[in-house]
Phi, psi and omega in degrees: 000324195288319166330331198263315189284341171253006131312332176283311200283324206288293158355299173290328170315295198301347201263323167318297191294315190280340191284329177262027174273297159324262222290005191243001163233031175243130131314155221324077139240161187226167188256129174237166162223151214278157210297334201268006186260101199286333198264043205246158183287138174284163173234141204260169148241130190285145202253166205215099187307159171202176189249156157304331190300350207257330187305315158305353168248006179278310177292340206271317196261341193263327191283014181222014154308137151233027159273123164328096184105010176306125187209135148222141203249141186244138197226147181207141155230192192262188167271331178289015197187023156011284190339158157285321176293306178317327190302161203245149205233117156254126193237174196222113198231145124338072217209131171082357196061036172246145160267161180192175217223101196259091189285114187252163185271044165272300187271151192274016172262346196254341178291301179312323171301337187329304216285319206271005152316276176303291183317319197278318148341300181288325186295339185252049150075008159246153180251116161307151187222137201221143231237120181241140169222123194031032143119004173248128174286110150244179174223109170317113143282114165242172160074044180204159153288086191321317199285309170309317159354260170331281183315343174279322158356279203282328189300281186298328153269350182241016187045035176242150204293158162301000170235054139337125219249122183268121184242138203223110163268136184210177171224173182063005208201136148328116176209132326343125175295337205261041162269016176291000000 
């Protein structure tokens, strides 16, 4: 038994290791697992430049997904803060057979960011509710229009113009939609 258990780990190591070897000469792509999974295969995803403008039809096309684990993340960065590591990451999910809108605790600008988060939250008259999934901490928004959300995200809390140049990782949906 023990045998079995450390051929399963050396395995997942070795599947790591090579993913991050791979993901380091494909450009802006990333190794995702899938969210609702704790054990699940990586999959790598490509980032897809998009507009705030582009978003009500990312929700629109991610709320008529009926793949499990359906997501779209939106990564942007400021100018006080460049760096690619800095970027602040919004994603839009799916939950309850509802979308919504997900500050997750992960990347160190949205852990740093949480407080101006929540403040910024309460201000347009919603409360994040905060959600652990396979051991990742977020913060929830429901009962709003995600994409107008999100988009106040980038206008309002971070003072940035619409046409802000934006990257969108996603799963479960097309994007382009009219690539079918």
């Amino acid at each position: 038994m023990k045998m079995k258990v450390f051929s399963a780990i050396l395995v997942i190591v070795a599947m790591a290791i090579i993913a991050l070897l791979v993901s380091s000469t494909i450009s802006r792509s990333v190794l995702v697992w899938d969210r609702d999974t704790v054990f699940s295969n990586p999959t790598f995803v490509t980032e897809v430049d998009v507009r705030l403008d582009d978003l009500p039809n990312i929700v629109g096309e991610l709320s008529r997904s009926s793949k499990k684990g359906s997501y779209a993340a939106i990564a942007f960065n400021t100018q006080d803060q460049p760096d690619d590591n800095d970027a602040v990451n919004l994603n839009i999910t799916i939950e309850n057979h509802k979308a919504g809108f997900d500050w997750v605790l992960l990347g160190p600008r949205n852990i740093r960011d949480q407080r101006k988060f929540i403040a910024f939250a309460n201000s347009k008259g919603v409360k994040p509710v905060r959600q652990v999934t396979n051991g990742v901490s977020y913060l929830r928004v429901e009962g709003i229009d995600a994409a107008v959300f999100a988009t106040s995200v980038v206008t309002d809390m971070y003072d940035l113009p619409r046409d802000h140049p934006l990257g969108l990782y996603h799963e479960g949906f097309r994007w382009p939609a009219d690539n079918e």
